[in-house]
N, C-alpha and C positions, 0 to 999 in steps of 0.2 A: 644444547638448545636447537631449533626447527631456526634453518637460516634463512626460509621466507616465512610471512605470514601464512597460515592456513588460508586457501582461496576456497570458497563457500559459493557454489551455484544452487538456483533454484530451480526445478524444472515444472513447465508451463507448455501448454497448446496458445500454439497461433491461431487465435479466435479470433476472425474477422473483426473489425471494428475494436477492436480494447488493444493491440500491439503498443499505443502508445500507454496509453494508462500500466497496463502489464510491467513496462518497460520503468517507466517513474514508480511505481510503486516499489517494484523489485529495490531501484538505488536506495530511494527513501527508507528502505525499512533495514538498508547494511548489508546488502546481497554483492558477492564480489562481482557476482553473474548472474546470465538467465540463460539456460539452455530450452530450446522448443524444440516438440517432436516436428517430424517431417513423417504425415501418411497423407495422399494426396485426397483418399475418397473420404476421410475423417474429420481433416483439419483444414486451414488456413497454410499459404503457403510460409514457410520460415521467413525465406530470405527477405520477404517483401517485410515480414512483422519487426524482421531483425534492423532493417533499416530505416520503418517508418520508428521502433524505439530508441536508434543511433542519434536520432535528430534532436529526440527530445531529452536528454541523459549528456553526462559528462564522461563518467565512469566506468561505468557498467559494461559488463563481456557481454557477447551473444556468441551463443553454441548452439550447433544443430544438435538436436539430441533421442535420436540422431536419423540422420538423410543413409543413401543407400548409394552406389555406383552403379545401377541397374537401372532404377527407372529415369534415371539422367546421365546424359552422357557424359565423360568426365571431363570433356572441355567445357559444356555448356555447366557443370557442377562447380568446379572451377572457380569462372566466369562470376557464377553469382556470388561463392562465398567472397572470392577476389573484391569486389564490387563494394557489398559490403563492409567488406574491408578500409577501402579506400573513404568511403562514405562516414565509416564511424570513427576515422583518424586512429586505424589500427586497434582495432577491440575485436574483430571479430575471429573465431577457431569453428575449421570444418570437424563436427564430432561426426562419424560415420561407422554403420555398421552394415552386414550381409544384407540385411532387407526383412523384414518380415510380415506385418497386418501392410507395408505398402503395395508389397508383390502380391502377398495373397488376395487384396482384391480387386486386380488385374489377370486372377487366376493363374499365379505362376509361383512354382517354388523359391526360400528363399536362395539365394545364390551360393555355387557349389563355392569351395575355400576357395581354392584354383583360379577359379575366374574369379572371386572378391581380391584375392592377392593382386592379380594382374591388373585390372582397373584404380587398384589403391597405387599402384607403380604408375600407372597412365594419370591420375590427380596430381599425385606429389612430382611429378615433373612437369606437369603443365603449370601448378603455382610457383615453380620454381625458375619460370620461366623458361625452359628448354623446349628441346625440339623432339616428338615423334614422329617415325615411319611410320603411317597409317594407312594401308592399302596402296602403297608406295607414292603415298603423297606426305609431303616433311608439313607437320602442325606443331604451330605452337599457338599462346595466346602471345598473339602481336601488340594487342594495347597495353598491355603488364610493362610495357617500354617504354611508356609514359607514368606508371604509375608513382605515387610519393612513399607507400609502406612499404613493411619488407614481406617476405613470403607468409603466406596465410599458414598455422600451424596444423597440422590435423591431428586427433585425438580421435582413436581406434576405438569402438565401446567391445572388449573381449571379454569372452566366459570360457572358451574352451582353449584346450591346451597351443594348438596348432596357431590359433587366430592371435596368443598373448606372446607366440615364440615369432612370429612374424611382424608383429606392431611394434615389439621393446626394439627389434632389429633393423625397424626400415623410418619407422616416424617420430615427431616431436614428443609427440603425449599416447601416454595408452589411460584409458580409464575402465577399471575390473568392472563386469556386472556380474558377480560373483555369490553376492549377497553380504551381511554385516556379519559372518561367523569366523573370528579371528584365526582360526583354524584352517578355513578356504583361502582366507585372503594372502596369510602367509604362503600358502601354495604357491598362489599367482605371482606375489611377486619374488617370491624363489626363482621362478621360472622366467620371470621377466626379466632380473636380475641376471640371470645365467647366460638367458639367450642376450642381451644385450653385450654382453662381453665376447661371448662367441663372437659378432658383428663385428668386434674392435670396437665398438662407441662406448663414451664414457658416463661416468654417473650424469652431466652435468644434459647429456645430449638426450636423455630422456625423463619428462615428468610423469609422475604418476598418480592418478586419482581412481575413486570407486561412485559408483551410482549406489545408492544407501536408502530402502525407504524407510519412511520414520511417522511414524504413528507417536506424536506427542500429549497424552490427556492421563488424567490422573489414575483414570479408570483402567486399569489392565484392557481389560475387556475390548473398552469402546475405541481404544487404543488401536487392537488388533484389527478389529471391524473397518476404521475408516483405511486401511492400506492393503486388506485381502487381494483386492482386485490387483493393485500393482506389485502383489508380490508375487502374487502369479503368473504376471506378465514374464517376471524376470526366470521363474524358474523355470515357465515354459521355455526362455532362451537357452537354458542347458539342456534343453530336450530337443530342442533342432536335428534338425537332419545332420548327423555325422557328429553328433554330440554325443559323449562317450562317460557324460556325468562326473567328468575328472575333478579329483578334490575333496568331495563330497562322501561323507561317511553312507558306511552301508544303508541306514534309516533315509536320511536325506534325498540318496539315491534313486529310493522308491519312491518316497513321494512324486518327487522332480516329474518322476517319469511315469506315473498315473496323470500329473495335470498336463504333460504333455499327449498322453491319450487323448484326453478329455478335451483339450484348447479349442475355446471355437470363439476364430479370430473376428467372428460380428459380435462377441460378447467383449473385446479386447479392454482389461484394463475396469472389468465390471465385479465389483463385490461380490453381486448377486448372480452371480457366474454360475454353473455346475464345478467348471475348473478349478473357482475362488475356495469351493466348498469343501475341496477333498484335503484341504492343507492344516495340519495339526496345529494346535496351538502352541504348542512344544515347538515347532517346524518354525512356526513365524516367529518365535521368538529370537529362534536363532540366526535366521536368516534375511530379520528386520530388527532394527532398534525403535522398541516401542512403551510406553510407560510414562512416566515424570518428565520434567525436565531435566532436574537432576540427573534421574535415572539416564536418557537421553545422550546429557553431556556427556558424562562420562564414558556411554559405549563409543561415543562417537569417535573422542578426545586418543581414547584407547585404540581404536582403527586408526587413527591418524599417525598414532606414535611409532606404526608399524612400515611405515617412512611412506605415505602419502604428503603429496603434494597439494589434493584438492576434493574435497567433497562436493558431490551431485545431489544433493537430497531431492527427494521424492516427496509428496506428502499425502493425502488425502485423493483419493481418487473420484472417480464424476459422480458416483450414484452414493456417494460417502453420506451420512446423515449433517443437516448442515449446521445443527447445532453444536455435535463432536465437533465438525469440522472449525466452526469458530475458538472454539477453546484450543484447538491445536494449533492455530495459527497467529493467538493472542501469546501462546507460551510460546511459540517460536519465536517471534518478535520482542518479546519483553525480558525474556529470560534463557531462551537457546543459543540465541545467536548472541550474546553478552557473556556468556558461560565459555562459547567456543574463542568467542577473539580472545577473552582472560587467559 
C-alpha cells in the first residue's frame, strides 16, 4: 500500500487580479495544491499570487512551477518563497528549473547545468539558513532567525539525465518533466533512485513527483487538441541546450527534437503553434494522458504506482477551445480527482 496519500497539484498562471479566486477554487474542487509558472514578460508575478491565495485557503500548497535562479538572485528567491512560507503557516515549496520562455525574453539563453547547479547550492543554503562567501562578504538571510516554519523545500523540475542525478542528490523533491510514458519515467526514476544512494540519502530524504499533461474529454480527438500546446512545451524541454533526449525511444527522439527546431518561445504553450503541429498523435498519446476519465485514471493511478509521491497535472492550454475546455474540467472535478483519491 502507498504510505502517503497521492498529493495531486494543479498548475495555473498567476493572472493578475484572480490569485485569490484561483487559490479557493483550487481547495474547493480537492486540489492538494496549486503550482504557478513564473515568466515575468508573460504572467503575473507567483509569489505575490502565492500569498495573496495563502490568506484566503486553509490547505492548499503553493508551488512555483516553476521560477529560475537566474532572473533572481538566490537571496532575493529565497527571500520570497521564505516569506511566503511564513505567510501561509508553512504551505509553501520553491519548484525551480534552468529558466526558459523567462530568459528567453530577456534575450538570454536558458542557463548552462553548471551554473543552475551552483545557484541551486547558493538557494538551499540561504533557506536553510546558512552562511555564504560572496565576493568575500559572509550572507546569509538574517530575518530567517526570527522566523516560526521550518526550511522551504525545493522541488527540481528535471528531464535530462545530469539535472535528475543532481536534484535526487542535493534536494527535498525532484519532480520528472519527462512526459506520461511508463517507460521514461521508469528511466528517471532508476536514475534518481541510483544517484540518490550514491549521495548516502535515504528513501525517506527524497520525494518524488511528475508534471503530467492530461487532456480529459470523451473525444480522443478534442482530448488531444486541448493540451498540444503544453505538450509541446514539455518536449521542447528535452530539447534544450545540452539535452541529449535521454530515455526516449528512437521515434520520440525525433520528434522532441523537430519541435525543439521549430519552438518559438512568443508562441509558448500555443496549440496553434507551428511547434504544436509537428507532434503525432501516436507521440501525444504517449507522452500525455488523454481520453476518458476512466481512461485517465487509470494511466495516471499506473504512473503513480511506479513510486511517485505527487502528481502535477497540467490541463488545457490558453487558446484551448473553451467548450472541450469545460468538459475536461467538469470530468476532472466530478470524476478524476474522485477516481484518483479511491
Amino acid at each position: 500500500m502507498r504510505p502517503v496519500p497521492l498529493e495531486l497539484f494543479t498548475l495555473s498562471i498567476p493572472e493578475t487580479g484572480f490569485a485569490e479566486k484561483l487559490a479557493q477554487r483550487a481547495e474547493a474542487g480537492g486540489w492538494d495544491g496549486i503550482a504557478l509558472t513564473d515568466s515575468q514578460n508573460l504572467v503575473g508575478d507567483p509569489f505575490v499570487a502565492m500569498a495573496l491565495g495563502a490568506k484566503v485557503t486553509q490547505h492548499l500548497k503553493f508551488m512555483t512551477g516553476v521560477t529560475n535562479p537566474a532572473t533572481r538572485h538566490p537571496a532575493a528567491l529565497a527571500t520570497a518563497i521564505a516569506t511566503v512560507h511564513e505567510v501561509s503557516n508553512g504551505r509553501a515549496v520553491l519548484g525551480i528549473g534552468r529558466g526558459d520562455t523567462a530568459l528567453f525574453h530577456l534575450g538570454r539563453p536558458p542557463m548552462k547545468v553548471e551554473d543552475f547547479f551552483a545557484r541551486i547550492r547558493e538557494v538551499h543554503a540561504y533557506l536553510r539558513g546558512e552562511t555564504l562567501e560572496l565576493n568575500g562578504h559572509p550572507s546569509r538571510l538574517r530575518w530567517l532567525d526570527r522566523a516560526r516554519q521550518p526550511a522551504v523545500p525545493i522541488d527540481i523540475a528535471a528531464s535530462g539525465p545530469k539535472v535528475i542525478a543532481f536534484a535526487a542528490g542535493t534536494v527535498e523533491r525532484v519532480t520528472f518533466a519527462v512526459g506520461a510514458d511508463p517507460d521514461r519515467l521508469s528511466w528517471a526514476l532508476e536514475l534518481a533512485r541510483a544517484s540518490m544512494r550514491a549521495a548516502g540519502r535515504s528513501d525517506s530524504d527524497v520525494s518524488f513527483g511528475a508534471y503530467v499533461n492530461v487532456g480529459c474529454h470523451p473525444d480522443a480527438g478534442a482530448a488531444r487538441d486541448l493540451i498540444r500546446g503544453g505538450i509541446a512545451a514539455f518536449a521542447h524541454f528535452s530539447a534544450m541546450p545540452g539535452s541529449t533526449g535521454a530515455g526516449l525511444g528512437e521515434r520520440d527522439r525525433e520528434v522532441v527534437a523537430e519541435v525543439g527546431r521549430r519552438y518559438d518561445s512568443n508562441r509558448h504553450l500555443s496549440n496553434a503553434a507551428d511547434h504544436s503541429s509537428v507532434l503525432p498523435d501516436a507521440f501525444v498519446d504517449r507522452f500525455a494522458v488523454v481520453g476518458g476519465a476512466d481512461v485517465c485514471a487509470r494511466r495516471l493511478l499506473d504512473l503513480a504506482a511506479l513510486g511517485l509521491d505527487r502528481l502535477v497535472i497540467t490541463g488545457p492550454t490558453i487558446d484551448a477551445d473553451p467548450t472541450a475546455a469545460r468538459v475536461h474540467h467538469g470530468l476532472v472535478g466530478e470524476e478524476l480527482l474522485p477516481a484518483l483519491r479511491g
